[in-house]
C-alpha positions in Angstrom: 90.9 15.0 146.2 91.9 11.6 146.0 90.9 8.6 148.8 92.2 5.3 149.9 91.1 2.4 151.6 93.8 0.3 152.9 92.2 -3.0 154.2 94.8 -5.8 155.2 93.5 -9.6 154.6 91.2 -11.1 157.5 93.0 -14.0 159.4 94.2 -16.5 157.5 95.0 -20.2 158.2 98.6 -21.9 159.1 97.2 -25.6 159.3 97.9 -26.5 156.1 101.2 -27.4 154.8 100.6 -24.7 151.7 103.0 -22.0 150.1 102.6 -18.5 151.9 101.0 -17.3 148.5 98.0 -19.9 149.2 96.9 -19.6 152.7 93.2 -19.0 153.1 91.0 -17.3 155.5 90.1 -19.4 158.6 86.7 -19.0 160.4 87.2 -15.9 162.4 89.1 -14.3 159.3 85.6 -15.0 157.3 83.8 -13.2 160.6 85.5 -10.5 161.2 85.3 -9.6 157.1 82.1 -9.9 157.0 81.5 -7.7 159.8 84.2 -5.0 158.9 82.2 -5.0 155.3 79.2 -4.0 156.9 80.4 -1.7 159.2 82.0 0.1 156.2 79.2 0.6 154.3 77.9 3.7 156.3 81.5 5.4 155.4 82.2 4.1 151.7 82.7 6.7 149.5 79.6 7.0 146.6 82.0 4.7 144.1 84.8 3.2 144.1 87.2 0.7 142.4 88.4 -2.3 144.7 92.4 -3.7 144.0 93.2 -6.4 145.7 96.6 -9.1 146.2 96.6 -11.5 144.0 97.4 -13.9 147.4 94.4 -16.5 148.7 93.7 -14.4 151.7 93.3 -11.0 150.3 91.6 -12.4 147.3 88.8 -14.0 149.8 88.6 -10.9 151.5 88.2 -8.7 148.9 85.3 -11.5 147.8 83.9 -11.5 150.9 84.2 -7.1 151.2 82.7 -7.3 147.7 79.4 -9.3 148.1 78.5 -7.7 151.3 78.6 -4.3 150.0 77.1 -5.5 146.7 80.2 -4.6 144.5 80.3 -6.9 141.4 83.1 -9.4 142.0 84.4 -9.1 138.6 85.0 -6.0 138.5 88.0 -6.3 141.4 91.4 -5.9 139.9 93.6 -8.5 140.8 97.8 -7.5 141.0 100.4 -9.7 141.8 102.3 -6.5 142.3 100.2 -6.0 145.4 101.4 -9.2 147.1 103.8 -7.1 148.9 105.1 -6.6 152.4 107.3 -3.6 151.4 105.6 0.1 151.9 107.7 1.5 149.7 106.7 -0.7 146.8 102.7 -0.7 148.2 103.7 2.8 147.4 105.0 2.5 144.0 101.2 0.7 142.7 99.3 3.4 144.6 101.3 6.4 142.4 100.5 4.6 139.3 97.1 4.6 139.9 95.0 6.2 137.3 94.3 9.6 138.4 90.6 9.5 136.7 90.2 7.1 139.9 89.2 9.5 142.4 88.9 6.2 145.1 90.0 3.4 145.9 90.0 0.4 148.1 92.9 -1.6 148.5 93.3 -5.0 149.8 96.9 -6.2 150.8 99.5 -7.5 153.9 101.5 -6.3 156.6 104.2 -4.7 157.2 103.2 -2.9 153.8 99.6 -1.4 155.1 101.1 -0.1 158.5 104.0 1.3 157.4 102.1 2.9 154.6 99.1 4.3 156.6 101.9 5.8 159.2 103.8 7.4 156.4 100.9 9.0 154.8 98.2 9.5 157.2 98.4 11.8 160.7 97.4 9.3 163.3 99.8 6.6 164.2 98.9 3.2 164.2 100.7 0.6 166.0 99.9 -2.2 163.9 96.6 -2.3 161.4 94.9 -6.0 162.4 94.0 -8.8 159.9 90.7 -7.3 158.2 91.6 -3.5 159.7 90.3 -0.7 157.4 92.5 2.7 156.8 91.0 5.8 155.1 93.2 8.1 154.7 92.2 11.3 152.4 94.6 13.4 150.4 94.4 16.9 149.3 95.7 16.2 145.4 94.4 16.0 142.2 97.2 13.4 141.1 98.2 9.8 143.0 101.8 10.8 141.9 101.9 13.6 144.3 99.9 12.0 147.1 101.6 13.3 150.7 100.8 14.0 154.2 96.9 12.7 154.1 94.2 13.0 156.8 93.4 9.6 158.4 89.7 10.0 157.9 88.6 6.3 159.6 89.6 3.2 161.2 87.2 0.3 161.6 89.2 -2.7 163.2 87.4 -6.0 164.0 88.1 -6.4 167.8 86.3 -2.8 168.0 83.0 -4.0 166.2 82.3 -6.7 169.1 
C-alpha cells in the first residue's frame, strides 16, 4: 500500500518585484502552515519522507510542516523537478519514487496538486488552497502502477478557523 500527501505551498507574497521562482510566504501563508502542520499530526502516517519544490514558497512550507511536526529539516529532499504546474509531469516524479518508500509527503503548486488529486483520488476537489493537504491511499505495492486511490483526508486552512 502506498500513501501520498499532496500539500500545495501556503500563501505566498506578490509585493516584491522577484522572479516567480523566489516568492516567499506572506504572514497568513506562515499561519495557516503552521496550523495545517498541527492539525496533521493526528493523521500522519507512523514515518514518512517529505519532497518538496525547490521554489521559495514550498521550500518555507515544507520548513515550516517540518519543525512543527518535529521532522529533521535536513532530511527533506529538495527537486527542481517538482517546481511544476503540470499534473502529468507531478505525475512523472511520483512514479519514480522508490518503491521501498511506502509514504510520502509532497510539497508543490497548482494546477499540478489539483489536477493530480482529481485524477487519482475519488472525491473531487474544486481547487486544493494555498497550504491544503491531500491524502490519497493506493492499493499497490509499486508507485509505477499507482491508480484509482482512496482520498483518505483533506485538511484545508479556512476549515481549521
Amino acid at each position: 500500500m502506498k500513501n501520498l500527501i499532496l500539500m500545495r505551498h501556503a500563501k505566498s507574497s506578490w509585493d516584491a518585484p522577484v522572479q516567480d521562482f523566489d516568492r516567499t510566504l506572506e504572514h497568513r501563508g506562515i499561519e495557516d502552515a503552521h496550523s495545517v502542520a498541527r492539525y496533521s499530526l493526528n493523521y500522519l502516517p507512523s514515518s514518512f519522507v517529505i519532497y518538496s519544490s525547490s521554489a521559495k514558497r514550498a521550500r518555507e512550507t515544507a520548513l515550516i510542516f517540518a519543525k512543527t511536526i518535529l521532522y529533521p529539516a535536513e532530511s527533506i529532499v529538495f527537486s527542481d523537478n517538482l517546481y511544476t504546474f503540470d499534473a502529468y509531469k507531478l505525475e512523472k516524479v511520483i512514479k519514480s519514487i522508490r518503491n521501498n518508500i511506502d509514504n510520502v509527503i509532497i510539497f508543490g503548486h497548482n494546477d499540478a496538486i489539483t489536477n493530480f488529486v482529481n485524477k487519482f483520488g475519488n472525491i473531487f476537489i474544486d481547487n486544493v488552497p494555498t497550504a491544503g493537504f491531500v491524502w490519497i491511499q493506493f492499493e499497490a505495492e509499486s508507485w509505477d502502477t499507482i491508480a484509482n486511490g482512496k482520498t483518505i483526508k483533506t485538511l484545508f486552512p479556512k476549515n481549521l478557523k
